[in-house]
KERO-359022 format. One line per 4 residues: their letters; for each residue x, y, z of C-alpha. Coordinates in nm, 4 decimals, padded with zeros to 6 digits. Layout:
KERO-359022
a> X,Y,Z ~ ...
END
This chain:
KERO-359022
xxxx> -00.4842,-02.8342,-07.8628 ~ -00.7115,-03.1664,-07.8358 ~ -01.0330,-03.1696,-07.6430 ~ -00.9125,-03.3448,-07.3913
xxxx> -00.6041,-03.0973,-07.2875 ~ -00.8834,-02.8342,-07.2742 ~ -01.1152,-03.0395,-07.0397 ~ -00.8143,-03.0812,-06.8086
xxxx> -00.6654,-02.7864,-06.7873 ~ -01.0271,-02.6442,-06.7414 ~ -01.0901,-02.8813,-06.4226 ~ -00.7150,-02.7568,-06.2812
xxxx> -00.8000,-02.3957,-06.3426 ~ -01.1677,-02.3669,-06.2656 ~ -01.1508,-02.5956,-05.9325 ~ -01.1301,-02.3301,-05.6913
xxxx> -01.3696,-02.1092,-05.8437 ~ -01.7043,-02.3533,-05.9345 ~ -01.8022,-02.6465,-05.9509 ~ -01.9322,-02.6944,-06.3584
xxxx> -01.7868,-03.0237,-06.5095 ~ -01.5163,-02.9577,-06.7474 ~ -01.6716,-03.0526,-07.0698 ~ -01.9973,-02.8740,-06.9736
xxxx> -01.8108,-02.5548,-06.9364 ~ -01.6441,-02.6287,-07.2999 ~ -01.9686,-02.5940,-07.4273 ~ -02.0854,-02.2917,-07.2568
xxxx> -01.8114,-02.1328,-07.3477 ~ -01.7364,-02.2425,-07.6868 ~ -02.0320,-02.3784,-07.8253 ~ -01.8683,-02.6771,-07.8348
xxxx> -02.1324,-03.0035,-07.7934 ~ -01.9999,-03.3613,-07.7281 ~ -02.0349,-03.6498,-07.4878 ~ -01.7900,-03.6131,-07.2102
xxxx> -01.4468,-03.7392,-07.2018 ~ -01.4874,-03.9561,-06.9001 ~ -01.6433,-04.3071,-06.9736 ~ -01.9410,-04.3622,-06.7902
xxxx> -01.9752,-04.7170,-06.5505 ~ -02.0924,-05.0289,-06.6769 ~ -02.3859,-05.1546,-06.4169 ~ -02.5794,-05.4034,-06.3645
xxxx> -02.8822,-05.2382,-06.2447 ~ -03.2222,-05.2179,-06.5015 ~ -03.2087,-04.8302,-06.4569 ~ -03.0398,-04.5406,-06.2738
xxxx> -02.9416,-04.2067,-06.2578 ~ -02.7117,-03.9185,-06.0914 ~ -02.7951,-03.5943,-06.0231 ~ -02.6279,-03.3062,-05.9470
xxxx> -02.8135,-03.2240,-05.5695 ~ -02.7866,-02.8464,-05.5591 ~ -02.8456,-02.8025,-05.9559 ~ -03.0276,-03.1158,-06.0177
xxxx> -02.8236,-03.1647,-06.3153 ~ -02.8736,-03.4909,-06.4618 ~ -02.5114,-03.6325,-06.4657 ~ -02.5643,-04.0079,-06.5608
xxxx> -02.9582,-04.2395,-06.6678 ~ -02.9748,-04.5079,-06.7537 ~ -03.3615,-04.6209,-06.8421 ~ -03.4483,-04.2801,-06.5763
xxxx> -03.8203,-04.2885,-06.6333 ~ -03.9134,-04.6628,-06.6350 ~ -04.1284,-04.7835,-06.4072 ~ -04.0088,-05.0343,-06.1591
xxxx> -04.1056,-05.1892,-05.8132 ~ -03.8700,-05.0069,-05.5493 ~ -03.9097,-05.1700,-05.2842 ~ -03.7602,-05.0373,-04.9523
xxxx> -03.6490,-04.7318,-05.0919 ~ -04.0185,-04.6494,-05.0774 ~ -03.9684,-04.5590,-04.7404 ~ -03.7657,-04.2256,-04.8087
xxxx> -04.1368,-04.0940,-04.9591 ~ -04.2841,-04.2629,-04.5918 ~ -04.0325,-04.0688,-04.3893 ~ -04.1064,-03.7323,-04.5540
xxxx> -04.4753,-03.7212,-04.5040 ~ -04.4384,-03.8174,-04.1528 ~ -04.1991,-03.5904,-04.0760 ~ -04.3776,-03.2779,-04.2272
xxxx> -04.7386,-03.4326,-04.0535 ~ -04.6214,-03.5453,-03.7414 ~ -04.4196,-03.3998,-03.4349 ~ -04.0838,-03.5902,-03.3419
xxxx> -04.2418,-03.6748,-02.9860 ~ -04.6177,-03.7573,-03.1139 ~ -04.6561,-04.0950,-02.9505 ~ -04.8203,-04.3429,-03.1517
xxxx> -04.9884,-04.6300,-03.0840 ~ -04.9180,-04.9269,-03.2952 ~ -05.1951,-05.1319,-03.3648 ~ -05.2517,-05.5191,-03.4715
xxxx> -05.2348,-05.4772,-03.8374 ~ -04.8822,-05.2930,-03.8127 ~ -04.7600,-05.5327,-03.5532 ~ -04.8040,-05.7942,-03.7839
xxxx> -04.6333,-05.6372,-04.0861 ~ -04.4237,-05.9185,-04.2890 ~ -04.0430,-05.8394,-04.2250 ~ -03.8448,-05.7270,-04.1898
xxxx> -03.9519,-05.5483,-03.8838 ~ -03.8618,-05.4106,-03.5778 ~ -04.0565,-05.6175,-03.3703 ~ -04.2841,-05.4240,-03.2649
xxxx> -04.5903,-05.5236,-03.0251 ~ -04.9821,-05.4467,-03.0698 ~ -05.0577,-05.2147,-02.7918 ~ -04.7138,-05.0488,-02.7677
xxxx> -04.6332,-04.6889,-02.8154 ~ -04.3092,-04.5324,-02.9515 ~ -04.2407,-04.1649,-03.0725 ~ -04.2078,-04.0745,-03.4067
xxxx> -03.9042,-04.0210,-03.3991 ~ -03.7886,-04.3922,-03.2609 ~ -04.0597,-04.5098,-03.5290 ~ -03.8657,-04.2618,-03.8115
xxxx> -03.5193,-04.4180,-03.7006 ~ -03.6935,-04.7797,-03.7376 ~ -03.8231,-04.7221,-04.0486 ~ -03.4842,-04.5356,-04.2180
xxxx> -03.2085,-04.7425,-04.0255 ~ -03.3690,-05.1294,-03.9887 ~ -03.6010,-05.1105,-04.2516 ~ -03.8816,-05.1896,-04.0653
xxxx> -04.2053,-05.2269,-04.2554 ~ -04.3926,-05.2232,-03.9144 ~ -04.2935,-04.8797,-03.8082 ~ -04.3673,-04.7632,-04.1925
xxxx> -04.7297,-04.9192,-04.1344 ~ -04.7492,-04.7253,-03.7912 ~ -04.6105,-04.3928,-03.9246 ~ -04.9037,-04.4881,-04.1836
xxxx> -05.1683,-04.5290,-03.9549 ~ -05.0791,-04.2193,-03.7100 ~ -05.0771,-03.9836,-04.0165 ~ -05.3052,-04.0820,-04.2641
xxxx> -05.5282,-04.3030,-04.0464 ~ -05.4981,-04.6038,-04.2444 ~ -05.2439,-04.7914,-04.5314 ~ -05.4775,-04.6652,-04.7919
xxxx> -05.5385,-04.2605,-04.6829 ~ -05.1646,-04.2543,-04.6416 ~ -05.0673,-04.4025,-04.9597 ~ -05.3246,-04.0891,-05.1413
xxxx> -05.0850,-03.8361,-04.9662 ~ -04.7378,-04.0070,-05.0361 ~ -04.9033,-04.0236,-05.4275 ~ -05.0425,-03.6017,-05.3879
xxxx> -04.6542,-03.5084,-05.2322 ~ -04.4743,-03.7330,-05.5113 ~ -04.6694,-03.5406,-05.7997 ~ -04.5788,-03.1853,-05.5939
xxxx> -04.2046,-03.2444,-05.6061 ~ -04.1925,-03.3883,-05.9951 ~ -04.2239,-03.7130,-05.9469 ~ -04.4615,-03.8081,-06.2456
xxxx> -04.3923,-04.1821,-06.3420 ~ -04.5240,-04.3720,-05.9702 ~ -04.7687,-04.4687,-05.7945 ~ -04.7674,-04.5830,-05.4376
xxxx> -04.9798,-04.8218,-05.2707 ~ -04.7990,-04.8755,-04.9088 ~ -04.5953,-04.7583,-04.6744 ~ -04.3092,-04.9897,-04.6999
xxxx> -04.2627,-05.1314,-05.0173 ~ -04.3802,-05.4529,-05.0202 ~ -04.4849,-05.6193,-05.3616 ~ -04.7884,-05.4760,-05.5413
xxxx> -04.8705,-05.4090,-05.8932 ~ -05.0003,-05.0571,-05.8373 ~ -04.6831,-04.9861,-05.6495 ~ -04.4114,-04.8423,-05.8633
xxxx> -04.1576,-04.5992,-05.9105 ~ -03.8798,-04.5148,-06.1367 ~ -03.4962,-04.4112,-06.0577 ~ -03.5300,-04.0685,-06.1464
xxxx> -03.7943,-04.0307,-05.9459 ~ -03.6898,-04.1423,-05.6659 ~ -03.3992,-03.9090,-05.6951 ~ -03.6367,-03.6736,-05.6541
xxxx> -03.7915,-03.7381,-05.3961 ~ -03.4553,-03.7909,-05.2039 ~ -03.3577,-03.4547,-05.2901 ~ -03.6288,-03.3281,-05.1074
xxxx> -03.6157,-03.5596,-04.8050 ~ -03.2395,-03.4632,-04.7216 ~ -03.3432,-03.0669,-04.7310 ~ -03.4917,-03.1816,-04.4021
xxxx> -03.2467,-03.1744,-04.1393 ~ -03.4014,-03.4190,-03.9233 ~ -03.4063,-03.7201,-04.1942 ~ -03.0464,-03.6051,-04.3224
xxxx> -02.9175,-03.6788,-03.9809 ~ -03.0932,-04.0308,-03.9592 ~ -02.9663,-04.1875,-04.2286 ~ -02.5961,-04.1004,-04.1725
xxxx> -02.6699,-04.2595,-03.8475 ~ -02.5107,-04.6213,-03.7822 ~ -02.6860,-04.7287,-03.4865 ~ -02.9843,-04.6074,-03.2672
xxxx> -03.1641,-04.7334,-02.9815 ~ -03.5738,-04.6952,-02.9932 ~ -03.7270,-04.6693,-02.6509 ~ -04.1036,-04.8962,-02.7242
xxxx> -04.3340,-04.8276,-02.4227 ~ -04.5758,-05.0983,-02.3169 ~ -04.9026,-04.9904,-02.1677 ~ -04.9432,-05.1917,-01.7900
xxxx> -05.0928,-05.0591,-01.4693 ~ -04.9815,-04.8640,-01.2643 ~ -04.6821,-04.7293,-01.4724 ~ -04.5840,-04.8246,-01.8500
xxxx> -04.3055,-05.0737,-01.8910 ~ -04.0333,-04.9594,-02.1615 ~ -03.7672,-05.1613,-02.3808 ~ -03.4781,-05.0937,-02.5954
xxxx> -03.4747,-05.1944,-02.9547 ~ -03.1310,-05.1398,-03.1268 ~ -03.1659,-05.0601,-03.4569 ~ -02.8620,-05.0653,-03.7233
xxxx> -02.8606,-04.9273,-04.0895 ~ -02.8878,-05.1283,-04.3713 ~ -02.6713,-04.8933,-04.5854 ~ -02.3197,-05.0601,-04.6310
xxxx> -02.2091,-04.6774,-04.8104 ~ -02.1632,-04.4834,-04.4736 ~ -01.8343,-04.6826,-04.4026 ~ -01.7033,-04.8068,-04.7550
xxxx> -01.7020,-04.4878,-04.9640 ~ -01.5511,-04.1632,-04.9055 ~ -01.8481,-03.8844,-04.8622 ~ -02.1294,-04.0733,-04.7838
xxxx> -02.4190,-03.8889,-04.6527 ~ -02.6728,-04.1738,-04.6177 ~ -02.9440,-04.3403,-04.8391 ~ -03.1945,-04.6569,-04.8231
xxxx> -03.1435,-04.9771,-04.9331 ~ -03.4656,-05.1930,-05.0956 ~ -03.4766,-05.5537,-05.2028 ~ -03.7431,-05.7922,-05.2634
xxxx> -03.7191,-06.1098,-05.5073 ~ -03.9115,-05.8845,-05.8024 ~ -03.7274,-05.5467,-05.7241 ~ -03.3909,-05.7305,-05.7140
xxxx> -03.0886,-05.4970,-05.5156 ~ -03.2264,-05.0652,-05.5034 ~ -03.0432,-04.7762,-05.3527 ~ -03.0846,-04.4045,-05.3349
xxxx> -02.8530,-04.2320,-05.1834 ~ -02.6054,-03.9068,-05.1343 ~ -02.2561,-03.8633,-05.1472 ~ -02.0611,-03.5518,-05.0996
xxxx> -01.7283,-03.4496,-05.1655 ~ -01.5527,-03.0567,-05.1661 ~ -01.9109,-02.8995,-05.1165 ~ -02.0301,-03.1214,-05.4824
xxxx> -02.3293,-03.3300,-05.4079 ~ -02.4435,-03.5884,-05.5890 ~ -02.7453,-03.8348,-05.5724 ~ -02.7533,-04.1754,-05.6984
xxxx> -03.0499,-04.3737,-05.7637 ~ -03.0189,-04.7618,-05.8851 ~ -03.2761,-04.9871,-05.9063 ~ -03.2922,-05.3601,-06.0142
xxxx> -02.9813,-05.4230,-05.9552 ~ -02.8463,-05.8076,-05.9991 ~ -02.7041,-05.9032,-05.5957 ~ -02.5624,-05.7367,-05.3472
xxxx> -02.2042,-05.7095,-05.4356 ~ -02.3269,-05.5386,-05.7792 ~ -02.5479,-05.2998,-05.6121 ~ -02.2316,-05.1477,-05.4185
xxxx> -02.0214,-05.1647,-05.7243 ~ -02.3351,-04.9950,-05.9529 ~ -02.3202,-04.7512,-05.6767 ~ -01.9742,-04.6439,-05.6198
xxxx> -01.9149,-04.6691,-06.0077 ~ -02.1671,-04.4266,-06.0769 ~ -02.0632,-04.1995,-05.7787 ~ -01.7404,-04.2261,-05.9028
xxxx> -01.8402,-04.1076,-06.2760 ~ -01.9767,-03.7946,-06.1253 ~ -01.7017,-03.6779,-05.9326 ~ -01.4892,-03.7735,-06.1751
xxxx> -01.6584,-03.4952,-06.3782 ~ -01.5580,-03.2581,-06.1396 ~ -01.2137,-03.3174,-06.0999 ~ -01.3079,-03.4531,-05.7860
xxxx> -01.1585,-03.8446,-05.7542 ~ -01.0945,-04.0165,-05.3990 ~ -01.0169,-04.3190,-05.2626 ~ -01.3179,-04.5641,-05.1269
xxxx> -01.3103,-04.6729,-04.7219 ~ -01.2873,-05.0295,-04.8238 ~ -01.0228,-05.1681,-04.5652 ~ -01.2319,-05.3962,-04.3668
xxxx> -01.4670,-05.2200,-04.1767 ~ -01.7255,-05.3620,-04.3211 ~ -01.7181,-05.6908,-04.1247 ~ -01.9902,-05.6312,-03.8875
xxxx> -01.8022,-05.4152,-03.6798 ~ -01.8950,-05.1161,-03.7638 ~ -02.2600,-05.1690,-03.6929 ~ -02.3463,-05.1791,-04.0689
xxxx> -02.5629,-05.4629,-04.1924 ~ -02.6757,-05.6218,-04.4840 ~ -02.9711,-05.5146,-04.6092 ~ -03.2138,-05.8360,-04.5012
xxx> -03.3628,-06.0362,-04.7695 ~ -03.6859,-05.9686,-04.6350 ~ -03.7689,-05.6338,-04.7053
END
């Protein structure tokens, strides 16, 4: 009987029961060692991987442990250390220096105060690089105290090969990452409940208080995620898209399908058309591994209707 017989009748047979790729049951079975069956994606992006979420099983790496600029997704590592230093209503003041951030932005105003919570959905959904500066500030008291904690978490969960210098991901020499790390790091973020339901969220409205006499004046900010996956691919838990001109197209991101998690982590990819298809190629691989193949969402929705938006080249 050929190898590959045995890998498929082992992914018929062994569906219901666990979820261990095919050809790595083979070989704890029969000692048997080779390179799977399935052919992995051809990308465009410098480096990536896929990881098995609940085993963190490495399922696909491509140049893992190189370091690279990440741009935006720098902001998963932002969201987690304000979310396990700060309380969802803190109210936090946003000063000059974060108003000012370079886009993109949320627009916010010096003076102003939103929760951290509006500030976390800023940050995940828009991108904003001024509510990652004022998360920053409210935690770690300034850019620089709060880039020593994001480094002393990152070295906690694994992540050995980067070094951050802001908040938000803006260009930097001293500010790099690498894809496997960022996996990482992503795994951790979605154990929190709070940040796993923000970034499957499509649209938001932040409530930004302005401080005048005799009561404080408020606005509404909509807010709309960046991350095209949530209504193009069948699964999608959520992610965070990064670009600048050096860090070219980054994702990280999770996908589920049957109760099989995967995380994807791409970074320098060539445009955004390749990003997605690096993406969905590589999510693909991995549940292909499983036995677990399904169709994508793409049927239109993704023509602004849906709230989805490009990720701005700005970030």
């Amino acid at each position: 009987m050929s190898y590959q017989r045995l890998v498929d009748m082992l992914n018929h047979g062994l569906r219901r029961f666990c979820r261990i790729p095919a050809a790595l049951m083979l070989t704890l079975l029969g000692g048997v060692v080779c390179a799977s069956p399935i052919a992995p994606p051809d990308i465009s992006a410098r480096a990536a991987v896929l990881i098995n979420s609940a085993s963190g099983q490495l399922l696909y790496a491509r140049q893992p442990h190189e370091r690279l600029p990440p741009a935006s997704t720098t902001k998963v590592l932002t969201a987690l250390v304000g979310l396990e230093r700060l309380s969802l209503a803190d109210k936090v003041l946003v000063s000059r220096s974060a108003a000012s951030t370079a886009p993109s932005r949320i627009g916010l105003r010096a003076g102003e105060m939103v929760t951290a919570q509006d500030l976390l959905y800023g940050l995940l959904l828009k991108s904003g690089n001024d509510a990652a500066e004022a998360i920053a500030e409210a935690v770690g008291g300034s850019v620089a105290r709060f880039a020593c904690l994001m480094n002393a978490r990152a070295w906690q969960l694994g992540a050995r090969n980067s070094h951050f210098a802001n908040p938000h991901g803006l260009p930097d020499d001293s500010h790099f990452s690498t894809a496997y790390d960022l996996a990482v790091i992503f795994r951790q973020a979605m154990r929190n409940p709070v940040f796993a339901e923000i970034v499957r969220t499509q649209n938001a409205s932040l409530r930004v208080e302005a401080q005048a006499d005799p009561e404080p004046k408020a606005r509404l900010v909509p807010v709309h995620n960046t991350n095209r996956l949530l209504v193009s691919y069948n699964g999608a838990d959520g992610g965070k898209t990064g670009f600048t001109v050096k860090a070219k197209r980054c994702f990280v991101g999770e996908a589920t399908r049957s109760s099989v998690r995967l995380i994807v982590a791409v970074l320098g990819s060539t445009g955004k058309a390749t990003l997605w298809q690096d993406v969905k190629g590589l999510l693909d691989y991995g549940f292909a591994q499983y036995g677990l193949v399904g169709p994508h969402l793409d049927n239109g929705q993704n023509n602004g209707q849906s709230g989805i938006v490009d990720d701005a080249d700005r970030e």
